[in-house]
VEXROTI-895804 format. One record per residue (C-alpha): residue number from 1; x, y, z. Coordinates in Angstrom, 1 decimal. Layout:
% VEXROTI-895804
{NUM, {X, Y, Z}}
...
This chain:
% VEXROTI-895804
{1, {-20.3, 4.5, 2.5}}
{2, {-18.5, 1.6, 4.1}}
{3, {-15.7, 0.0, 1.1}}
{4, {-13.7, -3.0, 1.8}}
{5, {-9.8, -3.7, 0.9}}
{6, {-9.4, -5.6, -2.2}}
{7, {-7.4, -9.3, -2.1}}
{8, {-4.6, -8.0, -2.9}}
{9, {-4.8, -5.5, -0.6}}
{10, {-5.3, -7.7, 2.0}}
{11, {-2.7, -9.9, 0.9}}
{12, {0.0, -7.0, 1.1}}
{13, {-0.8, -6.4, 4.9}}
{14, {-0.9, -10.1, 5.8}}
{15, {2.5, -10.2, 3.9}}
{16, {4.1, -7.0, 6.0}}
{17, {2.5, -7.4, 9.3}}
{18, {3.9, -11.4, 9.1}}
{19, {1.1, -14.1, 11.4}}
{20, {2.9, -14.7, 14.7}}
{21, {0.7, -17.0, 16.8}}
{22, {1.7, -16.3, 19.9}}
{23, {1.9, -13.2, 21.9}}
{24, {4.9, -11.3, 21.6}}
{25, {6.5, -7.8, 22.3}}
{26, {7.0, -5.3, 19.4}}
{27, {9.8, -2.6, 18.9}}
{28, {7.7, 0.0, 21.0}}
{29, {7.2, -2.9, 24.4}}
{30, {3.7, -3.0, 22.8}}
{31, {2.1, -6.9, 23.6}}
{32, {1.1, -7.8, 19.9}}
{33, {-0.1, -11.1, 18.3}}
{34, {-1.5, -12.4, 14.9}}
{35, {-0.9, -10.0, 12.2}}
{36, {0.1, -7.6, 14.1}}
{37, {-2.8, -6.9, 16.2}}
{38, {-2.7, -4.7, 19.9}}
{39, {-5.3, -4.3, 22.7}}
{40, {-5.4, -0.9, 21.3}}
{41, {-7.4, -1.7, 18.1}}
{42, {-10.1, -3.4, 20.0}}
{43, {-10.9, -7.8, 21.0}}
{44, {-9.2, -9.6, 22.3}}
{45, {-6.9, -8.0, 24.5}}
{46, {-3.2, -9.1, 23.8}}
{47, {-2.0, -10.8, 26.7}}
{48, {1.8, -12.5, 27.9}}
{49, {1.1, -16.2, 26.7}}
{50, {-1.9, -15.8, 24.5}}
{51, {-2.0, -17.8, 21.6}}
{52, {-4.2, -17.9, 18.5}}
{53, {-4.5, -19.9, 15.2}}
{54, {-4.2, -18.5, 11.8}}
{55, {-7.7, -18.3, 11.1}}
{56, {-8.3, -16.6, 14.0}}
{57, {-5.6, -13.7, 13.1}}
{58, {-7.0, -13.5, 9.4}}
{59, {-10.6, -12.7, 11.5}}
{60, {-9.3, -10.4, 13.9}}
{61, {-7.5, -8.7, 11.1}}
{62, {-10.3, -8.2, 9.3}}
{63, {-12.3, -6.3, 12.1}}
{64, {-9.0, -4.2, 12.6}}
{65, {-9.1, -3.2, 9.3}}
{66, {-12.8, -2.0, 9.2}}
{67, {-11.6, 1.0, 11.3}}
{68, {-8.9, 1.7, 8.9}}
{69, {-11.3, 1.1, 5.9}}
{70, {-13.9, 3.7, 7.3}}
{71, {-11.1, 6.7, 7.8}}
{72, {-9.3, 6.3, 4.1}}
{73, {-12.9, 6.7, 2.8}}
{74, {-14.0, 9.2, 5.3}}
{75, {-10.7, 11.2, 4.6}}
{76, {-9.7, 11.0, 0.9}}
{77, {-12.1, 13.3, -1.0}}
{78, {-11.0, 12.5, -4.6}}
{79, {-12.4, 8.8, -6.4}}
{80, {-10.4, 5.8, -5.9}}
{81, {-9.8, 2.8, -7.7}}
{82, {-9.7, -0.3, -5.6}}
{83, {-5.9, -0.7, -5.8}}
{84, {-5.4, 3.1, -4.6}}
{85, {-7.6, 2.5, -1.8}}
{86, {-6.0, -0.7, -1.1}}
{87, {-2.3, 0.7, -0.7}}
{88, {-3.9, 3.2, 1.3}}
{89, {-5.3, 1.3, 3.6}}
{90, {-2.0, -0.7, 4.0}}
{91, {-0.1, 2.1, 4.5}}
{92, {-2.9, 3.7, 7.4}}
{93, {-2.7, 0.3, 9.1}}
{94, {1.1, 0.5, 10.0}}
{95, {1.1, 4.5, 10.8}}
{96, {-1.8, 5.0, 12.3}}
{97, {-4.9, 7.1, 11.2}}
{98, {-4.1, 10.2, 12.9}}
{99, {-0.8, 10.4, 11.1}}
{100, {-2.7, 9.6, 8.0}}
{101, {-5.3, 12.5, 8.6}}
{102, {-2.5, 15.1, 9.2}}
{103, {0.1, 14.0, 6.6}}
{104, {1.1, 16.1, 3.4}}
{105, {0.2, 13.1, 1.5}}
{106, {-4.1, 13.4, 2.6}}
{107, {-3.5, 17.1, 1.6}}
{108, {-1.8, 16.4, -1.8}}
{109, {-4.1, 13.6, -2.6}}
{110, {-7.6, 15.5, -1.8}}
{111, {-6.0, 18.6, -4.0}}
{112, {-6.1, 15.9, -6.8}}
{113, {-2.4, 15.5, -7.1}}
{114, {-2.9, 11.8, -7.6}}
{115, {1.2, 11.5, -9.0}}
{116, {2.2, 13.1, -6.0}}
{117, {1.3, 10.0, -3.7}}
{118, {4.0, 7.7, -4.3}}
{119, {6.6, 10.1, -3.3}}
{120, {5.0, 10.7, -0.4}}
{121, {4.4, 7.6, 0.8}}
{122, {8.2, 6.9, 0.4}}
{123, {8.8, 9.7, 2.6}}
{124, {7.3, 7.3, 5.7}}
{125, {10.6, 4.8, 6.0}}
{126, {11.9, 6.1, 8.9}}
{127, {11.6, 5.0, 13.2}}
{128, {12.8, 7.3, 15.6}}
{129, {14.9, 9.1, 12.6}}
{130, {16.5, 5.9, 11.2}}
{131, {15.5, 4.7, 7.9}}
{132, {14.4, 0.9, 8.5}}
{133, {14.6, -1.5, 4.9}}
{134, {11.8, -3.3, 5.9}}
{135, {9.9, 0.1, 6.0}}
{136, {11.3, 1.1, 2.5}}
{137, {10.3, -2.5, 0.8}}
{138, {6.6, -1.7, 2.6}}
{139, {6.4, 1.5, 0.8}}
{140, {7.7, 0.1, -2.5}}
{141, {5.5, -2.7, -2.6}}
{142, {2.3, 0.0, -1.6}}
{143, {3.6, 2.5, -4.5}}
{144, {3.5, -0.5, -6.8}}
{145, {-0.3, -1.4, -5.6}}
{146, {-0.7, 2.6, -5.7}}
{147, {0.2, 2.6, -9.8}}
{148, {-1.4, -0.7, -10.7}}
{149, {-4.7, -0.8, -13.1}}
{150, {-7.4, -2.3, -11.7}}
{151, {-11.2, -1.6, -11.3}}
{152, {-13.1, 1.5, -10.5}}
{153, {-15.2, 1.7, -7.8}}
{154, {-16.5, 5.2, -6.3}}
{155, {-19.3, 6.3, -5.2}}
{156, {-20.7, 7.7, -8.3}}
{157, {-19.5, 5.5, -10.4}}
{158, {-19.6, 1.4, -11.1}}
{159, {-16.9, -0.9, -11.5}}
{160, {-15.5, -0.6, -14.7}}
{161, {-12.4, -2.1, -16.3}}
{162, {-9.6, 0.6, -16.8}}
{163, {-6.5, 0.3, -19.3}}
{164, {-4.0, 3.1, -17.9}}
{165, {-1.2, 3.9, -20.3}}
{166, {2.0, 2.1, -19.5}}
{167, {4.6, 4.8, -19.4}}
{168, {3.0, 8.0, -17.7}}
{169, {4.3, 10.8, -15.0}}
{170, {2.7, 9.1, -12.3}}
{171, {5.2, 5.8, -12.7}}
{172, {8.4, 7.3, -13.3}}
{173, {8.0, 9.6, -10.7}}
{174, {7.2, 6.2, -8.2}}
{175, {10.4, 4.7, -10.0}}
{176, {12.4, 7.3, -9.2}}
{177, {11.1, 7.9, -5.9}}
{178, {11.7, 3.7, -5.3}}
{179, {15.8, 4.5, -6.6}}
{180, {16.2, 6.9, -4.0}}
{181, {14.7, 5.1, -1.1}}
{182, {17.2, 2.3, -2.1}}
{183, {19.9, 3.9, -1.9}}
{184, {20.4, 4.5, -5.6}}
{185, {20.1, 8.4, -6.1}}
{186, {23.2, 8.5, -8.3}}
{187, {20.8, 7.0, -10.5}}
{188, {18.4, 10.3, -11.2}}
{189, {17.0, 12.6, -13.8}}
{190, {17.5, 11.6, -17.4}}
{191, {18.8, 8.0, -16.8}}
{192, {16.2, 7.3, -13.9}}
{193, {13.7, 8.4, -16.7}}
{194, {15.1, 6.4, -19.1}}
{195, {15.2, 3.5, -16.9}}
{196, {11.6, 3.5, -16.0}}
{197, {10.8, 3.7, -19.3}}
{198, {12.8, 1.1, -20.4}}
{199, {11.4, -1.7, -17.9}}
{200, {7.4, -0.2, -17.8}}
{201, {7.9, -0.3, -21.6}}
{202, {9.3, -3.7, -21.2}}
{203, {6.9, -5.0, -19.0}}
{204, {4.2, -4.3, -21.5}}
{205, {5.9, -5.2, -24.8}}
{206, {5.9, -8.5, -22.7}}
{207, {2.4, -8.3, -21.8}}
{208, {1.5, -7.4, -25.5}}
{209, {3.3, -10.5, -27.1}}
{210, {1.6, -13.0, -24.0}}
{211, {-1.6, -11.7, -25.2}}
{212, {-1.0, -12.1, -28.7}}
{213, {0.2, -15.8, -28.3}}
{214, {-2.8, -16.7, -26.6}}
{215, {-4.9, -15.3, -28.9}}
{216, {-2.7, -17.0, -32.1}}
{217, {-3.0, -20.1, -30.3}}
């Protein structure tokens, strides 16, 4: 059953991979253009001097990602909701689907140990054994997409709207997870607890009084 990423899903990617109109050389010698685009993945081939306009990246992007679309769906044997799928499919886009197939995090996820996937996908950070911030901020920004509320859409079941409790297991563990990969694992166990619970709960007292104010108003 073919499933598309979700705008903000789309936007994420567009965001990490960064538009680059004109061919260029990545960290592997790869020739690369657009948003982050190889001969590997398919048309057009990348060549020394090529150049392309945004619109055109945004297009190629999109048929780049249908391959990635098709394998999180094909692999992941557990319902997901559009943001889940979404951060999936950003994360299989930079490491590749046969890394995605083979990692602990598949094998986790299809056991339906849904908390368990934030920690693992902070686990990725790392080229040739060095951890790399931009890497780290990828995966934080994916976790967040990973724990969001958003719409159901499965294969059994129609898009519905969800309302997800605000403090659960699943985001203090991606909290804590997102204090280690910066560098702030002093900050752990009761206080990291606290601490997510502190700002989630925050974040929806806010969202409660916004909503009340419009509705007073």
């Amino acid at each position: 059953m073919a499933r598309n990423v979700n705008a903000e899903g789309l936007k994420l990617i567009k965001q990490w991979e960064g538009y680059r109109d004109k061919a260029y050389k990545d960290g592997g010698g790869v020739w690369t253009i657009g948003y982050g685009h190889t001969s590997a993945a398919g048309v057009p081939k990348v060549v020394p001097g090529m150049r392309i306009t945004e619109q055109e990246a945004e297009e190629i992007l999109r048929r780049d990602i249908d391959s990635v679309e098709a394998a999180v769906v094909n692999s992941v044997k557990v319902p997901l909701n559009d943001n889940q799928f979404a951060a999936l499919v950003s994360f299989v886009y930079n490491v590749g689907e046969g890394a995605f197939r083979k990692s602990t995090l598949l094998k986790k996820l299809n056991s339906g140990d849904y908390n368990s996937v934030p920690n693992e996908l902070m686990k990725w950070v790392n080229d040739n054994g060095k951890k790399i911030q931009g890497l780290v901020n990828r995966r934080a920004a994916e976790c967040g997409l990973w724990v969001k509320g958003s719409y159901v859409s499965t294969n059994t079941q129609p898009a519905q709207k969800t309302t997800p409790p605000v403090v659960t297991k699943e985001n203090i563990t991606w909290f804590v997870s997102l204090l280690s990969a910066l560098g702030l694992s002093q900050v752990s166990g009761p206080l990291a607890i606290a601490l997510a619970v502190i700002l989630v709960g925050g974040a929806a007292l806010l969202a409660y009084s916004f909503i009340k104010n419009k509705k007073e108003s």
